[in-house]
C-alpha positions in Angstrom: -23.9 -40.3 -58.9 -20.3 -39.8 -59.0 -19.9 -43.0 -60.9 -22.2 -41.6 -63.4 -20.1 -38.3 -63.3 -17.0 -40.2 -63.9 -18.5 -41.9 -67.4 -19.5 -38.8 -68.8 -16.2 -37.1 -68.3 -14.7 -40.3 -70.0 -17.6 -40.5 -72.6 -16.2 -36.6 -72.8 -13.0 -37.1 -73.5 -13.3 -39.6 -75.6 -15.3 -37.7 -78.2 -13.0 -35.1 -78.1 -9.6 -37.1 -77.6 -6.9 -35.1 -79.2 -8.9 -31.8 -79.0 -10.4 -32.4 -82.1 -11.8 -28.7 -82.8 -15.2 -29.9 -84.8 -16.3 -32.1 -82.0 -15.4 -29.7 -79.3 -17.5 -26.7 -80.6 -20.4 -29.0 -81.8 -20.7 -29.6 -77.5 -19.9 -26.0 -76.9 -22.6 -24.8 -79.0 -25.4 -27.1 -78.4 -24.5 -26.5 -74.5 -25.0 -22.8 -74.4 -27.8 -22.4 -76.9 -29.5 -25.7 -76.2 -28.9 -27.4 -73.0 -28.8 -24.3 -70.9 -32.6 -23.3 -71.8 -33.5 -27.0 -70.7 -31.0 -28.6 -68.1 -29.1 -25.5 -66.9 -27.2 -27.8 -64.3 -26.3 -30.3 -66.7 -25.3 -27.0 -69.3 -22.5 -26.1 -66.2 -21.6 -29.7 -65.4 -20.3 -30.3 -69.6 -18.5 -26.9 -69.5 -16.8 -27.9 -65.9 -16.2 -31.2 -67.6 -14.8 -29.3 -70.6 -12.4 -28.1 -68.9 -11.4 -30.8 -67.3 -10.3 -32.8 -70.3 -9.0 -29.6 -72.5 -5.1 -30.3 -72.8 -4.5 -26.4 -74.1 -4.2 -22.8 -72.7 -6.8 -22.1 -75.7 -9.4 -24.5 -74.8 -9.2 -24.5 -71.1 -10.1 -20.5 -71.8 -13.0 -21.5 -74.2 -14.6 -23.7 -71.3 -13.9 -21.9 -68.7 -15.7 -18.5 -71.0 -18.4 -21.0 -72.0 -19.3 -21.5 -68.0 -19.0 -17.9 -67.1 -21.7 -17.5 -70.0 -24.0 -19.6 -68.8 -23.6 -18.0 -65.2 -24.1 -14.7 -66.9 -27.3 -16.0 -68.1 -28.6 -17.4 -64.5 -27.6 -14.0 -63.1 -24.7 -15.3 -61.0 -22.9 -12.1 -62.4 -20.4 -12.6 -59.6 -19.4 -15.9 -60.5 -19.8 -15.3 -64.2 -17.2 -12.4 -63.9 -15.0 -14.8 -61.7 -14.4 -17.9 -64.5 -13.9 -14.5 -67.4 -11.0 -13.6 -65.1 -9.9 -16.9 -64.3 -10.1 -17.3 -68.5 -8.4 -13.9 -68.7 -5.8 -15.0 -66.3 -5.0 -18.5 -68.4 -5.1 -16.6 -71.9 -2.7 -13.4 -70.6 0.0 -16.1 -71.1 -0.7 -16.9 -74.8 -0.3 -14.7 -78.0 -4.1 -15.9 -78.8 -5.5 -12.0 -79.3 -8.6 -13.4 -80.6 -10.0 -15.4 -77.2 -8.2 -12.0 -75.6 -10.6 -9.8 -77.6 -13.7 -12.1 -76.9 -12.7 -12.4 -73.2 -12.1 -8.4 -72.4 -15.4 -8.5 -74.4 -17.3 -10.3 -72.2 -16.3 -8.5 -69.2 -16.7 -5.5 -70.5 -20.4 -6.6 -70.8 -20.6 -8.0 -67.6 -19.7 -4.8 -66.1 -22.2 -2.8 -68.1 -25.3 -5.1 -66.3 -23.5 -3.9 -63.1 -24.0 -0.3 -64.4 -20.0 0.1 -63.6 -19.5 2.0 -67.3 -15.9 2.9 -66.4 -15.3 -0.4 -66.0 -16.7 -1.6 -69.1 -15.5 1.3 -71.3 -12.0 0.2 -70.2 -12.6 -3.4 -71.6 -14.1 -2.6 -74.6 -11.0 -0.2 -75.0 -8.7 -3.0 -74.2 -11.2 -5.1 -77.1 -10.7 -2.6 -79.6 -6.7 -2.4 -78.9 -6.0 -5.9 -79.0 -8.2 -6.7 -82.2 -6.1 -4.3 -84.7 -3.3 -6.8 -83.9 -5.1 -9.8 -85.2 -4.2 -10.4 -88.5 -6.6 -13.0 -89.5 -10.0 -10.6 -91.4 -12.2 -13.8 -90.2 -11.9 -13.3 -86.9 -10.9 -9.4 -86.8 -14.3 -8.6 -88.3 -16.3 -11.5 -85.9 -14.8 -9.5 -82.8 -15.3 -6.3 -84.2 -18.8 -7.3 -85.2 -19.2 -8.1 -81.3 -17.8 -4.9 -79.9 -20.3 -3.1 -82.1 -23.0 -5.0 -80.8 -21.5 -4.5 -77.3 -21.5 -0.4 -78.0 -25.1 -0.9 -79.7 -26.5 -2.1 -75.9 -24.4 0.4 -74.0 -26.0 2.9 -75.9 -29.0 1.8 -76.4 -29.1 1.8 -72.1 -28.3 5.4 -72.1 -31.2 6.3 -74.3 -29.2 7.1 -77.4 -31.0 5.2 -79.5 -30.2 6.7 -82.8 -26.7 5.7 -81.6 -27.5 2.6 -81.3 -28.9 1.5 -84.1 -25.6 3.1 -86.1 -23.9 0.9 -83.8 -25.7 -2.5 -84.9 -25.3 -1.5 -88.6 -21.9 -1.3 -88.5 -21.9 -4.8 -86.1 -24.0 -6.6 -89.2 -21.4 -5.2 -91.5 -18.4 -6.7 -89.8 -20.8 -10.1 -89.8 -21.0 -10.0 -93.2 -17.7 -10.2 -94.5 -17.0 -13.1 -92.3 -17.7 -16.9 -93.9 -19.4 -18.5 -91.0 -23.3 -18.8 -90.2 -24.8 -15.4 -89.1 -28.2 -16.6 -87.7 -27.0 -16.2 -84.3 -25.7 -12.9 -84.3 -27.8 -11.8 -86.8 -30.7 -12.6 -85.1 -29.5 -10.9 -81.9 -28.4 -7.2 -84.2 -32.2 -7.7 -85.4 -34.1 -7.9 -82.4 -31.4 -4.8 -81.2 -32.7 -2.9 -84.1 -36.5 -3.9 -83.2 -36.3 -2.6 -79.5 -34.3 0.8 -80.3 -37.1 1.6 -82.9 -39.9 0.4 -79.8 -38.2 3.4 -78.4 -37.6 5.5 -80.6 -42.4 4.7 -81.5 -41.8 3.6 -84.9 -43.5 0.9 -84.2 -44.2 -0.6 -88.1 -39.9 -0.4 -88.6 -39.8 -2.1 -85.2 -41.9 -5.0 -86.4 -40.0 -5.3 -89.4 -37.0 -5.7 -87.9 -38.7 -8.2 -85.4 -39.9 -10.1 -88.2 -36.6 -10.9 -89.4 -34.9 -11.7 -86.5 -37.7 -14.5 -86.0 -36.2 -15.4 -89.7 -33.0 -15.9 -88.7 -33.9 -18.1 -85.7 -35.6 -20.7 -87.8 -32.2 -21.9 -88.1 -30.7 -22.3 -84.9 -32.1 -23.9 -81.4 -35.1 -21.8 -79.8 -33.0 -19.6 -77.3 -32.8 -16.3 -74.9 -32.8 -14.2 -78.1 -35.9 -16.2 -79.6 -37.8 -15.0 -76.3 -36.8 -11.6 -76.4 -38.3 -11.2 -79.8 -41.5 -12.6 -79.1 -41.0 -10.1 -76.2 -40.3 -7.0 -78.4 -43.5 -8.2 -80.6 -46.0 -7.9 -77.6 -44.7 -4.6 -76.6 -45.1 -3.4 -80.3 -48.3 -4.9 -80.4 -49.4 -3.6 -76.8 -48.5 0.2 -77.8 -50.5 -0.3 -81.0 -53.2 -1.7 -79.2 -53.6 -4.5 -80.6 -54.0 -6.9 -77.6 -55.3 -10.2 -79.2 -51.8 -10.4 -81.0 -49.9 -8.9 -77.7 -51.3 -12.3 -75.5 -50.1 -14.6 -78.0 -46.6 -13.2 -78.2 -46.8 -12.8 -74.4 -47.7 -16.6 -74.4 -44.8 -17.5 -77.0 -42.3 -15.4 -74.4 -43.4 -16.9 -71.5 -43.0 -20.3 -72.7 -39.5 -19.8 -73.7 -38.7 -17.9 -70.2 -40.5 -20.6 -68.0 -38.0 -22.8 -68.7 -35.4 -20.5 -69.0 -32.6 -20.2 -66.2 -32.0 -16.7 -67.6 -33.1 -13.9 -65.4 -32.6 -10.8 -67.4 -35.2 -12.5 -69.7 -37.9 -13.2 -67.2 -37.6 -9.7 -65.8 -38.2 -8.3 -69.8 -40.9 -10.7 -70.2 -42.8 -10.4 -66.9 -42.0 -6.4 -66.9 -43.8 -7.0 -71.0 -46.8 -9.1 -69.1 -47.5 -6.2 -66.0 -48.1 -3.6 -69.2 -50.8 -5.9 -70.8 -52.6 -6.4 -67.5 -52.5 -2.9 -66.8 -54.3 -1.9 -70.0 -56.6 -5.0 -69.3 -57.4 -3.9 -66.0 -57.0 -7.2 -64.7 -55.9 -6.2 -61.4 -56.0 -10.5 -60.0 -53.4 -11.4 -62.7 -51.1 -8.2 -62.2 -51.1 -8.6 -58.8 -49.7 -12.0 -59.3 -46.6 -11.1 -61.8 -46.1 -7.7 -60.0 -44.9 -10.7 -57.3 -43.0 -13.0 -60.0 -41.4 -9.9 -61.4 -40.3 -8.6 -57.8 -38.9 -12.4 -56.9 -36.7 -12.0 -60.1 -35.5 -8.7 -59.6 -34.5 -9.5 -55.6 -32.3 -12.6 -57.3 -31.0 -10.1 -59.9 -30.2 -7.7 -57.4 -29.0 -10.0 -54.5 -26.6 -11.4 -57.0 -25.0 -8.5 -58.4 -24.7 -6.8 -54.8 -22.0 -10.2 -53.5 -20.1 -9.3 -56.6 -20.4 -5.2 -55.9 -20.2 -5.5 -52.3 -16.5 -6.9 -52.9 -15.6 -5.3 -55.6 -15.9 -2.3 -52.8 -14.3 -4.1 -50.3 -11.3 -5.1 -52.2 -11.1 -1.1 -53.2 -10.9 -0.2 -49.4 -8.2 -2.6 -48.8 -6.5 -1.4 -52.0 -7.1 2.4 -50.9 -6.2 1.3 -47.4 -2.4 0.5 -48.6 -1.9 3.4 -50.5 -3.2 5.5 -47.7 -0.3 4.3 -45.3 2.4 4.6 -48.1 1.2 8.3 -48.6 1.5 8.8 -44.3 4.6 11.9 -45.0 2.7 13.9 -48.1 -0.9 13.6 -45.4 1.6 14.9 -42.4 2.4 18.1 -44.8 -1.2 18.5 -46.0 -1.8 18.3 -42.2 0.6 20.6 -41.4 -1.0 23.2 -43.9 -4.3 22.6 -42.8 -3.2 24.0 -39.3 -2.7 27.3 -41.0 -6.2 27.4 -42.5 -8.7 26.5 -39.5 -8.3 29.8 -37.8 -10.0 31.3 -41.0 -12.5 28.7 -41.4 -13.9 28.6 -37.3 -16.8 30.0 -38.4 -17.5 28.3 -41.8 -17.5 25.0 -39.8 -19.8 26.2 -37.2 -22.0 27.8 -39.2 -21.8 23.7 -41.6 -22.6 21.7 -37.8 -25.4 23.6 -36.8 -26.6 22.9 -40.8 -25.5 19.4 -40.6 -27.5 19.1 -37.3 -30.7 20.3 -38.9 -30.2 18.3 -41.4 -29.6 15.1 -39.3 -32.8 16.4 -37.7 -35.0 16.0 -41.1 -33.3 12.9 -42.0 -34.9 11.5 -38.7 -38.0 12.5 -39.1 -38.2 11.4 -42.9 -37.3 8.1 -41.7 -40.0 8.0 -38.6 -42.4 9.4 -41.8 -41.3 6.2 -43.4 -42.5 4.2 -40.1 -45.9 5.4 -39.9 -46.8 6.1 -43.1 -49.3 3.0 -43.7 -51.0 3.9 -40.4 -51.6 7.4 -40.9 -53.4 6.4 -44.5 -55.2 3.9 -42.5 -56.7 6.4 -40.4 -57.2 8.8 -43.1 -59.1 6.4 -44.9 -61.2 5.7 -41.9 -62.3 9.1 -41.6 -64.0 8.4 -45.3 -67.4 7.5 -43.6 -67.3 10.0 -40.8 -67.0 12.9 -43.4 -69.1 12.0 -46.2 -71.6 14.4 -45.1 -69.5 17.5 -44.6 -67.7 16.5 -47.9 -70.9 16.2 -49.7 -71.6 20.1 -49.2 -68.2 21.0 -49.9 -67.7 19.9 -53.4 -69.2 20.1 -56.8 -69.2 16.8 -57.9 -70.6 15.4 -54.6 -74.0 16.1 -55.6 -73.3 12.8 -58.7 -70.4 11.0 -57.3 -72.3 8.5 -54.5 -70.8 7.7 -51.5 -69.8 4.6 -52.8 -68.0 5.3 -55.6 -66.0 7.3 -53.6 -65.3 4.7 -51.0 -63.9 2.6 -54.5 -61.7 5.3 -55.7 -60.0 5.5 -52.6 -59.6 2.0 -51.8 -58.6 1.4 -55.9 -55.7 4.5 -54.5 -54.8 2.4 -51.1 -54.3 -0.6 -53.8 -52.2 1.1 -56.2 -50.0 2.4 -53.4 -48.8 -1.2 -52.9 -48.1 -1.5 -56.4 -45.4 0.1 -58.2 -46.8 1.4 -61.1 -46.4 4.9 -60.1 -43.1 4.1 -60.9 -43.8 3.5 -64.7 -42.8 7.4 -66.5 -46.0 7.2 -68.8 -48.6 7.3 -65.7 -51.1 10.1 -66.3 -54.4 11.4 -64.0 -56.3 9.2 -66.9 -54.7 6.6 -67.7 -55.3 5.7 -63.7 -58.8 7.2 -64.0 -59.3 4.3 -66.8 -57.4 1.8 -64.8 -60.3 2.1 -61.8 -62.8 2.6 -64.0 -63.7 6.5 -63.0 -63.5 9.4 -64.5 -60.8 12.0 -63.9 -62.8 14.6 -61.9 -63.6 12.1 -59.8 -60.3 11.0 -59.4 -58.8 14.2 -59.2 -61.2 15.1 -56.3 -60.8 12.5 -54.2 -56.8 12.8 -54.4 -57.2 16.4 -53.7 -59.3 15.6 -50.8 -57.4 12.5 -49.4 -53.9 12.8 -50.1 -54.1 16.4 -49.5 -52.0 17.1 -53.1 -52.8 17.1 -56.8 -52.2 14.4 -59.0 -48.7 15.2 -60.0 -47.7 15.9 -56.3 -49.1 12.6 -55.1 -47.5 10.7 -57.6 -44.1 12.1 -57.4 -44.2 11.9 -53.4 -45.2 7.9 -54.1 -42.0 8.1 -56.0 -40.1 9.6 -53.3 -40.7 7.2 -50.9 -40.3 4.2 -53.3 -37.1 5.6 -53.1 -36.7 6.0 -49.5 -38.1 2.8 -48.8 -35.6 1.1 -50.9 -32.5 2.7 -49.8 -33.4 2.1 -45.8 -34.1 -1.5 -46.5 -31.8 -2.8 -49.8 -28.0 -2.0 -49.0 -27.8 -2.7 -53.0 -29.4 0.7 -53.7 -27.1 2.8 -52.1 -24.5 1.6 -54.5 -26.8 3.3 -56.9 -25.7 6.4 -59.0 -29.1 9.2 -58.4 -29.4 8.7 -62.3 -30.3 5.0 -61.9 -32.8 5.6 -58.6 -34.5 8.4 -60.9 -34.7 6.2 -63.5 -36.3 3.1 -61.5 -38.6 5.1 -59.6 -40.3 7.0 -62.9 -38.7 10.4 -63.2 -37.8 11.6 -66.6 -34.4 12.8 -65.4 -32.0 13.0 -62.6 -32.4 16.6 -62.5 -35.9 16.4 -62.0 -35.5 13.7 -59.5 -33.2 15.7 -57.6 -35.0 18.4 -57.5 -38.6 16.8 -56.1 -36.0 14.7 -53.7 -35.3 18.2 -52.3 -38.9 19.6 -52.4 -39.9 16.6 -50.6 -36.8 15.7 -47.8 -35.4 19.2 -47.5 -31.7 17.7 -48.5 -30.5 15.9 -51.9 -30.6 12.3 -52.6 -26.7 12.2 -51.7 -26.7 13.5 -48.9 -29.8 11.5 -47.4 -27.7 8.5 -48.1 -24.8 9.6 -47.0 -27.0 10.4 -43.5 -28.3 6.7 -43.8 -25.3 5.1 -44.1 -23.9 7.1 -41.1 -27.2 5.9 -39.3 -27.3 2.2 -39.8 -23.7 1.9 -39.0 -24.2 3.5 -35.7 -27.3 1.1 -34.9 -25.0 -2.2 -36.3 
């Protein structure tokens, strides 16, 4: 094996003796839109070997920004942002402001997957700074066409998608003023285009735009963005309701994700898939992705959490060091605080016995946690016990058999280890249709049950998603309350925060604050 190894890196170097430009990018390209959706390996072993025979600051960079690419598209987002700074790094020492540009680029995206938007504004300010001093208009309007595309998915991730889309217009005009072929990047500003007007429900301008995207890829190698379109057309075609042209974009997705290495895809195209066996009511099959969908999302997760996790722990270290060179201005601060407690004895009293209380509910949410299945357990097994007293009690006893009532209930114990109460659109009949009831019945048998209307049962189901996640994923409490509302369905953080409170008796900071407080003293 290392034999072979050693050829190629000859058989390498010898195609590209003297760094002869043309022959380098023809291997950089096919590599990172060919190779890499068939032989990811292989993709990272001709960018490690890349570098290895690159004889320049400049193409050292390229191969090094060409493996951190490829990692980006794995999901390795902590190795991927390790070669950009290691690129970064070799590059600082040049006067090449183009490969600067596309490097604080690149991280600036890298940090917008993590959801650190300081972090990224900063690069794409350091982008912006560094590209009015490149004289060549080539290149200036590639990178500028880049950092509007950048700015078109930042927004577009906030929900400003009239933003957005300004954003990609002004990205294809930077592309167009430049010489070189566009399908690439075209293709990518179309399919941005497509998905902010899926948003936005214009669904006829969103196929349009899909349908010229797909145009531009005739010309270059099937790819990530290929499968993303064929994504964006089954989601159009889903909301339209057309499902017979959904499953065959589905299928076209799926074939191009199957043998992709690229996580972020699989997670768009399996989230795409759940939809359409929701509205099929094939509960088998949505079982089954529900699973393939939470496998991805744990490797997304568990790989963004080392980078995270460090990131923190190098800030500590950092914050530790400035903390000990700041010892004289904390004596005087302390010295000043003496002054003050005498005035605030009874504030602080008055904040333990509210912390203890507080403590006290954070316990019991978390035993609530504990014995939640068994308590619906036995609820449900009360069902046959009180059919008879039920039957007097309520209106629609007298046409709803006990039966079908023994199916809605265990259709609700189902759903409950799903997580489509999650998904914002869920409605008291859209579920009705999904168990193939009606809403009264539904609506009674919640009201009986789960002792709560609909919107109170699912927002609780929400709740504890949330819960559940923070006690057992460390990678959640990094979270800001924005991005917990928005995984476990809420419209806002506001309203979020707000049924968090209802429900716990404290806000989602401070449960996590009491959690983290709580698993350190068990560790």
């Amino acid at each position: 094996m290392k034999k072979m190894y050693f050829v190629f890196i000859l058989s390498l170097y010898i195609s590209i003796s003297a760094q002869d430009a043309h022959a380098y990018n023809i291997i950089f390209t096919k590599t990172y839109l060919e190779t890499s959706q068939k032989d990811f390996s292989k993709a990272v072993q001709i960018a490690d070997s890349l570098y290895t025979v690159s004889e320049t600051s400049y193409y050292k960079a390229r191969s090094l920004m060409l493996a951190a690419s490829l990692y980006q598209q794995s999901g390795d987002i902590e190795k991927s942002v390790e070669y950009a700074l290691r690129s970064e790094r070799i590059i600082e020492g040049t006067e090449d402001d183009v490969w600067k540009a596309k490097i604080y680029g690149f991280l600036a995206t890298q940090y917008r997957f993590l959801k650190l938007y300081k972090q990224s504004e900063n690069y794409s300010s350091k982008t912006l700074n560094i590209t009015k001093q490149i004289e060549n208009p080539e290149l200036k309007n590639n990178i500028l066409g880049l950092l509007m595309q950048e700015m078109a998915y930042c927004d577009m991730e906030q929900q400003q998608y009239r933003k957005s889309i300004h954003s990609v217009l002004k990205s294809q005009e930077y592309f167009n003023l430049t010489k070189q072929d566009l399908s690439f990047f075209s293709s990518n500003n179309e399919q941005l285009l497509g998905l902010n007007y899926f948003y936005l429900k214009d669904f006829d301008r969103a196929l349009a735009h899909y349908n010229k995207a797909i145009a531009f890829c005739k010309n270059i190698p099937e790819n990530h963005i290929t499968g993303l379109i064929y994504n964006g057309f089954a989601q159009v075609y889903i909301e339209k309701g057309d499902l017979p042209a959904a499953k065959k974009y589905i299928d076209l997705a799926q074939s191009i994700s199957d043998k992709s290495k690229y996580l972020q895809l699989k997670k768009e195209v399996y989230s795409t898939v759940e939809k359409y066996y929701t509205v099929i009511e094939d509960m088998k099959n949505l079982t089954k992705v529900q699973q393939k969908q939470d496998s991805v999302v744990s490797k997304i997760e568990e790989k963004s959490y080392g980078f995270v996790s460090k990131s923190y722990d190098q800030l500590e270290e950092k914050n530790t060091k400035i903390s000990e060179s700041n010892s004289i201005k904390n004596i005087i601060i302390l010295m000043c605080a003496v002054f003050m407690v005498a005035g605030t004895a009874g504030f602080v009293s008055y904040t333990k016995r509210r912390q203890k209380r507080t403590i006290r509910r954070f316990r019991e949410i978390i035993a609530q946690i504990n014995v939640r299945k068994q308590i619906e357990k036995e609820i449900a097994g009360t069902l046959q016990e009180n059919q008879e007293e039920k039957a007097m009690e309520s209106e629609y006893s007298a046409i709803m058999t006990t039966a079908t009532e023994e199916k809605i209930l265990q259709r609700l114990e189902e759903f409950e280890k799903t997580d489509l109460f999650t998904n914002n659109n869920i409605s008291l009949s859209s579920l009705a249709s999904l168990f193939e009831t009606n809403n009264k019945y539904l609506s009674y048998v919640i009201n009986t049950y789960k002792k709560k209307d609909f919107n109170n049962y699912i927002n609780d189901l929400r709740v504890y998603y949330v819960i559940k996640k923070l006690k057992d994923n460390c990678q959640y409490r990094k979270y800001k309350i924005a991005v917990l509302a928005e995984e476990a369905g809420f419209s806002s953080q506001n309203k979020f925060a707000t049924i968090f409170k209802k429900t716990t008796s404290m806000s989602p900071s401070i449960f996590i604050k009491h959690l983290q407080e709580e698993l350190v003293e068990e560790g």
